[in-house]
C-alpha positions as CSV (number, residue, x, y, z in Angstrom):
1,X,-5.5,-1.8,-22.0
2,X,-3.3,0.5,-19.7
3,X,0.7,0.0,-20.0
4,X,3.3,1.3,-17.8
5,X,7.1,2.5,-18.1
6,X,9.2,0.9,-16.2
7,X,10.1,4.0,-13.5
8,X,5.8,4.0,-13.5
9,X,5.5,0.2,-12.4
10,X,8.2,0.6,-9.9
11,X,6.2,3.6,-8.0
12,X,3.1,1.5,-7.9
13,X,5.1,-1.4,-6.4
14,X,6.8,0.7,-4.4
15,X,10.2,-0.5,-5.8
16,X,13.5,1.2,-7.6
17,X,13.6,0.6,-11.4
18,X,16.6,-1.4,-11.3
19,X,14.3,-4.1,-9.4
20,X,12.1,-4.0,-12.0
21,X,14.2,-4.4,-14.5
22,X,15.8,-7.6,-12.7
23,X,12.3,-9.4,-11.9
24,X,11.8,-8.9,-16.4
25,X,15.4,-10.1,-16.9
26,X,14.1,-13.0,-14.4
27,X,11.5,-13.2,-16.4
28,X,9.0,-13.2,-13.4
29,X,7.4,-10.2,-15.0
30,X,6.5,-9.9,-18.6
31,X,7.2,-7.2,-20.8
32,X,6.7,-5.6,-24.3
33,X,7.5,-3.3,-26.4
34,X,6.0,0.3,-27.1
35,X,5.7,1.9,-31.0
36,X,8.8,3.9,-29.5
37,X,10.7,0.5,-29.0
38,X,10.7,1.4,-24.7
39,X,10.0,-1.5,-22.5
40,X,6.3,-1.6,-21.2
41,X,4.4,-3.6,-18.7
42,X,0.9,-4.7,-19.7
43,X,-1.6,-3.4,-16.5
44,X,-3.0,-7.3,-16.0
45,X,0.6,-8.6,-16.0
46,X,1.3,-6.0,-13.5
47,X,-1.6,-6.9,-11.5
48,X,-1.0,-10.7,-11.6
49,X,2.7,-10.4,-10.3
50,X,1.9,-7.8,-7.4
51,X,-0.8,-9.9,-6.3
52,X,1.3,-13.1,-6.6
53,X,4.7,-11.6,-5.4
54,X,3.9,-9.0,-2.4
55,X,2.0,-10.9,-0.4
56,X,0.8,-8.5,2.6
57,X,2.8,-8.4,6.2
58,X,1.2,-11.0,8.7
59,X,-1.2,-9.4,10.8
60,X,0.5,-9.0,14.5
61,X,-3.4,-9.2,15.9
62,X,-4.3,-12.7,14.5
63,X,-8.2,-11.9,15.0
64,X,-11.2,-12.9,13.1
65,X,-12.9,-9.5,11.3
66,X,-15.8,-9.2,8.9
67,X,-13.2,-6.4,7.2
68,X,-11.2,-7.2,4.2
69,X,-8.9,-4.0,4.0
70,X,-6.9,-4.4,6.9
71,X,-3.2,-2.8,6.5
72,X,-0.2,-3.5,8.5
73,X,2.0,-0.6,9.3
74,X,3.7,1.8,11.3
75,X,2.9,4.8,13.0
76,X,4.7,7.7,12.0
77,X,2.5,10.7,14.2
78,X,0.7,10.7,16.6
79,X,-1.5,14.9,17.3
80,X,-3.5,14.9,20.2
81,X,-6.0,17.6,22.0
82,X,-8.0,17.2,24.9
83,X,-10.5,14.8,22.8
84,X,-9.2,13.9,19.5
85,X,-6.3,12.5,18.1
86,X,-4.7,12.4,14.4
87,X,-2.8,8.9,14.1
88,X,-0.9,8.5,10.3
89,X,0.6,5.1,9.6
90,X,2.9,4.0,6.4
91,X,1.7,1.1,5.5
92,X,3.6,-0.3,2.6
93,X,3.7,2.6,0.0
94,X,0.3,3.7,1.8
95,X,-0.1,7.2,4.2
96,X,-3.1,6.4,5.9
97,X,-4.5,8.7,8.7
98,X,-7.4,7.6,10.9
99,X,-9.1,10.2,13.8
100,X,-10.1,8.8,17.5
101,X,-10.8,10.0,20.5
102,X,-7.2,10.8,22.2
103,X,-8.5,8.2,25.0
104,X,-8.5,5.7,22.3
105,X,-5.1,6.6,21.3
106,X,-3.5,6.3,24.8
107,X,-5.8,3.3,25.7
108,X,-3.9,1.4,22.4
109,X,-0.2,2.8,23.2
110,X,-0.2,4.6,19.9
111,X,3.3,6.9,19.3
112,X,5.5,6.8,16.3
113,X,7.2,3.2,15.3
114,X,4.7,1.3,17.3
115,X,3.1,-1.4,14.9
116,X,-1.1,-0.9,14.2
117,X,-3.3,-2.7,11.9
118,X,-5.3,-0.1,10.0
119,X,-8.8,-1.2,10.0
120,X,-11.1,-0.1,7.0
121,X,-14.6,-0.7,6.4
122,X,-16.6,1.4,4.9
123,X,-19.6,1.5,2.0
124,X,-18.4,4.7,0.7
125,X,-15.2,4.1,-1.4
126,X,-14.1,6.8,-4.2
127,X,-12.1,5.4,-7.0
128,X,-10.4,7.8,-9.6
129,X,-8.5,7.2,-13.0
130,X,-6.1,9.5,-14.7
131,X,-7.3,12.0,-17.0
């Protein structure tokens, strides 16, 4: 079963390690022990309490969708040519970067710190592990 350092849960949560440390001191998040007596988070346990404790942003568009993986965020750039157009959102701890026509674009007022769902459905999803 995977564990995780401290300073490693807090990048996956997104988080500094001082608010890790106060959500185990809570005791909202469990924690062990490694062979080198440093405190560890069991993967599941880290699971549970993202799920349970960062729930997503409300979706601004309120609409009904067959997608699932629908992201709120900000757009940070916006690079447009005569027909395309790069868009890149933070959403949460999340770069994402989606291509449109540049009509699209200027049709959906899209410039840095406007506010955008990001939209993905797709049947092609790569999944990696370490090592």
């Amino acid at each position: 079963m995977a564990r995780f350092r401290i300073s490693q849960a807090a990048d996956l949560m997104g988080v500094s390690d001082d608010t890790v440390r106060r959500h185990i001191d809570s005791g909202r998040l469990r924690a062990g022990l490694d062979e080198s007596n440093r405190k560890v988070i069991e993967g599941i346990d880290l699971v549970e309490f993202i799920q349970n404790h960062n729930p997503a942003p409300d979706d601004p568009l309120h609409v009904r969708t067959s997608a699932r993986n629908r992201m709120v965020g900000l757009v940070t750039k916006v690079t447009t040519d005569k027909v395309m157009a790069q868009v890149e959102m933070q959403c949460g701890a999340n770069r994402i970067v989606s291509l449109m026509s540049s009509e699209a674009a200027r049709d959906l007022g899209l410039e840095p710190g406007s506010l955008a769902v990001a939209v993905i459905k797709s049947t092609n999803v790569t999944v990696e592990t370490p090592g």
